[in-house]
C-alpha positions, 0 to 999 in steps of 0.5 A: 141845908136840905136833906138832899144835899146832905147825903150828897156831901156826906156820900162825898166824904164817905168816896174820899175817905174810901180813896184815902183808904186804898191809897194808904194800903196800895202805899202800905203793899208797895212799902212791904214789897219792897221790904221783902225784896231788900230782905231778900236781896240781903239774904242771897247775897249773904248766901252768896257770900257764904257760899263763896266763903265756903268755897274758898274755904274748901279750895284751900284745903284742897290745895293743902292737901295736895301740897302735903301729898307733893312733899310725901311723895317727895319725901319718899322719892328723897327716901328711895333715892340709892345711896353710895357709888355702886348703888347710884350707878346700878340704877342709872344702868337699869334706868338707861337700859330701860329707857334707851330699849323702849324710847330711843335716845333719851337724855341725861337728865330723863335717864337720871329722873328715871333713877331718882338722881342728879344727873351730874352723877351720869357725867361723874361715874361714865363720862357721858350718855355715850359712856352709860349706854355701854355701860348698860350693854354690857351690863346686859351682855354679861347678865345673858352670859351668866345664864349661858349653860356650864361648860362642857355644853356643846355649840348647839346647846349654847347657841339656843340658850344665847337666843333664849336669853336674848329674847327673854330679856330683850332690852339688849338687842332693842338698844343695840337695833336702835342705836346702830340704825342711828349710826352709832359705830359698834365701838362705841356701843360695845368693847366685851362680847362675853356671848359671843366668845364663848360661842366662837370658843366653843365652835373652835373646840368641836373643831369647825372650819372658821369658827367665827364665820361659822358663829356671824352667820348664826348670829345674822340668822338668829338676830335677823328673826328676832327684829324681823320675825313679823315682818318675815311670817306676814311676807311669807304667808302672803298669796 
């Protein structure tokens, strides 16, 4: 073989062994991409999986730790509820007086919510919503009464102090505003008016003519303005 023929052959070679060679590496880079790729895929699924395991973990603590608050203020309420007859149906007048003042014609069970307990004991100590409603205008009437002057104060005086303590504690005249807006009969609402007796009492004993008479239209006048006073002033102030 001429010398010619020999470095072509061993050119030749050289070329296959070089294409040899980056095909190996080009197969080796392949070989660790995909490695990397596999290890990587493995580490964020474990990341994942961590990840999920985690916020599982964290979602079950939250649900314990709202669960042990629910059964605390469960206990609490449990703890605060009244016990005994007369305790039971003081809160269910404080209650009813409260809710039937500022949201109308709630029900039995809403009133007993409100007194932490069974409204079973709204039917057992009153009869009915009906029954409690009164109950709770005369437990108010009878509480305006004990801040009425002493006696021997003259009409005058205990007209102004009955409006004062109507309109300090204005749960009275909202109760009874709605109800007889509602068509309740005064009846039903109210059987004692200790207020009212002791002003007719009293105008009778400065010897006015018809007392009582000479008390409604003080009463119309005085409660007119407390429901109405707003609606009064703007209409008056209008040009």
């Amino acid at each position: 073989m001429s010398g010619r023929k020999r470095g072509e052959a061993s050119a030749t070679k050289r070329r296959a062994r070089n294409t040899s060679a980056r095909k190996r590496s080009a197969k080796k880079a392949v070989g660790t991409k995909r490695r990397a790729e596999r290890a990587s895929a493995k580490k964020g699924s474990a990341k994942k999986g961590a990840g999920k395991k985690g916020s599982a973990k964290k979602g079950s603590a939250k649900k314990a730790a709202a669960k042990k608050a629910a059964a605390k203020k469960a206990a609490a309420k449990k703890a605060a509820s009244p016990r005994g007859a007369e305790a039971v149906k003081a809160a269910l007048v404080d209650a009813a007086a409260r809710l039937f003042a500022f949201e109308g014609d709630v029900s039995v069970r809403r009133i007993a919510a409100e007194a932490g307990v069974n409204h079973g004991l709204v039917h057992r100590h009153f009869g009915s919503k009906e029954g409690l409603r009164r109950a709770a205008l005369e437990h108010l009437a009878a509480r305006m009464d004990a801040r009425l002057p002493a006696e021997g104060a003259d009409l005058e005086a205990l007209m102004a102090a009955a409006f004062d303590a109507v309109r300090e504690d204005d749960l009275y005249w909202r109760i009874l505003a709605r109800s007889l807006l509602a068509g309740e009969r005064p009846a039903a609402l109210q059987r004692a008016f200790p207020v009212v007796r002791r002003l007719i009492a009293r105008a009778e004993a400065e010897g006015l003519p018809e007392p009582a008479t000479h008390v409604a239209e003080r009463l119309a006048i005085g409660l007119g303005w407390l429901v109405f006073a707003p609606w009064i002033q703007a209409a008056v102030s209008t040009r």
